[in-house]
C-alpha positions in Angstrom: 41.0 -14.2 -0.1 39.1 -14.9 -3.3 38.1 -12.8 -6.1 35.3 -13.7 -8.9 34.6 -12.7 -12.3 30.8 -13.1 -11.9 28.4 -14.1 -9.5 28.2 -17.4 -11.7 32.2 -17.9 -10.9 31.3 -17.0 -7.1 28.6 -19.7 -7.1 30.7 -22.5 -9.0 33.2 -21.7 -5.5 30.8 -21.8 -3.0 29.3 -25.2 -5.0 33.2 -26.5 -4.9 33.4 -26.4 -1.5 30.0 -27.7 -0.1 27.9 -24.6 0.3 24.8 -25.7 -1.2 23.1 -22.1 -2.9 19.8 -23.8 -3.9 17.4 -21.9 -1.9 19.7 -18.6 -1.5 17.4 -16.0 -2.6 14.3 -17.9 -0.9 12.9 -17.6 2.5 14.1 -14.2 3.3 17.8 -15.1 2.5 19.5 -13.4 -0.1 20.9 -14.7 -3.5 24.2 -15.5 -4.7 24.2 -12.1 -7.1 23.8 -10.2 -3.3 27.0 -11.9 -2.1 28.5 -11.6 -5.5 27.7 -7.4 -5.7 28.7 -7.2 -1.9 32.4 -8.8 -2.8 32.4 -6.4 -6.1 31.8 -3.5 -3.4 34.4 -4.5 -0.8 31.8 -5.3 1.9 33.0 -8.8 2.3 35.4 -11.0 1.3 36.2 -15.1 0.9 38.7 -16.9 2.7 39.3 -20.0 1.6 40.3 -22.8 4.3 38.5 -22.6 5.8 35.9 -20.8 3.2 33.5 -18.8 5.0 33.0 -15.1 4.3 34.7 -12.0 6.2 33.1 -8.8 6.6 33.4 -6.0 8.8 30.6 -4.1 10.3 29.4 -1.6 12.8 27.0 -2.2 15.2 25.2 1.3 16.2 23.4 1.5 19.6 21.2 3.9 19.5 20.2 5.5 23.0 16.9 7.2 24.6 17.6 7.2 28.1 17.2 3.6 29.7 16.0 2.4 26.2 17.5 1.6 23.1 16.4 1.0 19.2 16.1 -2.8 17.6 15.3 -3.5 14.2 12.6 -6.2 14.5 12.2 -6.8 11.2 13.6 -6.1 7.1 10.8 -6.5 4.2 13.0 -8.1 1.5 10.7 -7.1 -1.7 6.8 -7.4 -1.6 6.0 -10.2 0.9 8.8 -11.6 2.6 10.4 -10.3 6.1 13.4 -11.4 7.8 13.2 -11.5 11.7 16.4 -9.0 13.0 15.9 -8.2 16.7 19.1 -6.4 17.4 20.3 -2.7 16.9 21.0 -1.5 13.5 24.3 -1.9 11.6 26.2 -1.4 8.6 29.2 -2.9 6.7 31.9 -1.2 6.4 33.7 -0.2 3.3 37.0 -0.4 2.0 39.1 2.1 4.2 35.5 3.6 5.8 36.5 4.4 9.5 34.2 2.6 11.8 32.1 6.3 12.8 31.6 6.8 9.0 30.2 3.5 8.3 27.8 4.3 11.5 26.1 7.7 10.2 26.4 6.5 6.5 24.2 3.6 8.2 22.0 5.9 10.3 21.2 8.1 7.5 20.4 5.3 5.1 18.3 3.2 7.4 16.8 5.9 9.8 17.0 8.9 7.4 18.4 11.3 10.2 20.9 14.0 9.1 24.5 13.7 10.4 24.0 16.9 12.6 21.1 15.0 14.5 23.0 12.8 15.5 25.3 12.7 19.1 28.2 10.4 19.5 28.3 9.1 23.1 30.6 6.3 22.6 33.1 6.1 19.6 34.2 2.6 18.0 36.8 0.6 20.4 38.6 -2.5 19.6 36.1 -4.9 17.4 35.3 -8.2 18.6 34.7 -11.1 16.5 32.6 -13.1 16.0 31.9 -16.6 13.8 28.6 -18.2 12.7 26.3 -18.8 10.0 24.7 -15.8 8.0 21.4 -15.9 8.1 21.4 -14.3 4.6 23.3 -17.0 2.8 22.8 -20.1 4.6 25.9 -22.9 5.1 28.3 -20.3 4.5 29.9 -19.5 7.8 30.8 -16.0 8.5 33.5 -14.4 10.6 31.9 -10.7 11.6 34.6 -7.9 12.4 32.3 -5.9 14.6 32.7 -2.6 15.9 30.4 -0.2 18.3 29.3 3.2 18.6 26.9 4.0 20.5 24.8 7.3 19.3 21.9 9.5 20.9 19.7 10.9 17.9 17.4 13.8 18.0 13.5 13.5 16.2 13.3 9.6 16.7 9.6 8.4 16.9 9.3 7.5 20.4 7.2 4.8 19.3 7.4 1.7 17.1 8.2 3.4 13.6 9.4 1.9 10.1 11.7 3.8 7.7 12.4 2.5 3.7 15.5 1.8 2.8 17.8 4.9 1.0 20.3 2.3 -0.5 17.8 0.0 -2.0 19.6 -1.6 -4.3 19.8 -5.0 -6.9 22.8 -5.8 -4.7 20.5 -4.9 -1.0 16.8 -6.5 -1.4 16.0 -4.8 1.8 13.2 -1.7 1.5 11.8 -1.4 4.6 13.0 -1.6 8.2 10.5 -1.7 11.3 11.8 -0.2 14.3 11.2 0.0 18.1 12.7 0.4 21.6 13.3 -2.3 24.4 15.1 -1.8 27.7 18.5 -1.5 27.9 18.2 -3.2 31.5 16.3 -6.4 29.0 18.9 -9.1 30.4 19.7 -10.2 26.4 20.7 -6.1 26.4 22.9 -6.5 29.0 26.3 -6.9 27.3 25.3 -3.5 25.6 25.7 -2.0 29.5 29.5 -2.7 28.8 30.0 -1.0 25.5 
């Protein structure tokens, strides 16, 4: 795994070994200081050969009945949004158990408090998963991913937005726009399984 100085160091890598940062920070993507602060913080890492980025995360799946919440989209600053379409989630810190990483999530994304919040399902084995971040395009990604699935008291039962607690130089997200889609939704069905 690699370490860097500055996010100028970090970028001089990534250049190094094809990853072409021109446009990072651009069309909802996030720039090379975001990858650079998320590294300073532990969040994710560099590998090397091949490079690509590791990070673990938790994916939280968060249950009313027979439906469940999606982010379906992230305003990035004034007037850009990023498309998301999948249930919230959170990277984990360094040495954050899995559950703690979930209501540190929840509470910074949906602003519930910890003792709204039901565990149904606590974090099993992660699977893992490899592809392109959508945040810093050409730089492949392997995603350490855990789930817990949680049943939260107060939620809007209709589509509902919340602003970002963590809102950060290093996070460019301020807003997230929520609603719910059917757990029986056949792109929902690996959820069933969780």
């Amino acid at each position: 795994m690699s370490n860097f100085a500055s996010a100028q160091e970090l970028n001089q890598w990534l250049l190094s070994h094809g990853i072409d940062t021109s446009e990072w920070g651009e069309h909802a993507t996030k720039p090379v200081d975001s990858l650079w602060s998320e590294i300073v913080r532990g969040e994710s890492q560099l590998q090397d050969e091949p490079p690509g980025r590791v990070t673990h995360i938790v994916e939280m799946i968060v249950r009313d009945d027979d439906r469940i919440l999606i982010e379906g989209e992230q305003q990035l600053g004034e007037n850009q949004q990023r498309y998301r379409g999948r249930p919230p989630g959170e990277k984990i810190k360094p040495s954050e158990p899995p559950l703690e990483a979930a209501l540190r999530g929840l509470e910074e994304e949906l602003q519930v408090k910890r003792i709204d919040v039901e565990i149904l399902k606590t974090p099993r084995e992660p699977k893992k998963t490899s592809l392109e971040s959508p945040s810093y395009p050409a730089l492949k990604t392997i995603y350490i991913v855990y789930t817990v699935e949680v049943k939260i008291s107060g939620l809007p039962k209709e589509d509902f937005s919340t602003p970002e607690l963590s809102h950060n130089e290093g996070d460019p997200v301020t807003i997230h726009y929520w609603h719910w889609e059917s757990i029986n939704d056949p792109k929902w069905q690996h959820l069933k399984s969780t």
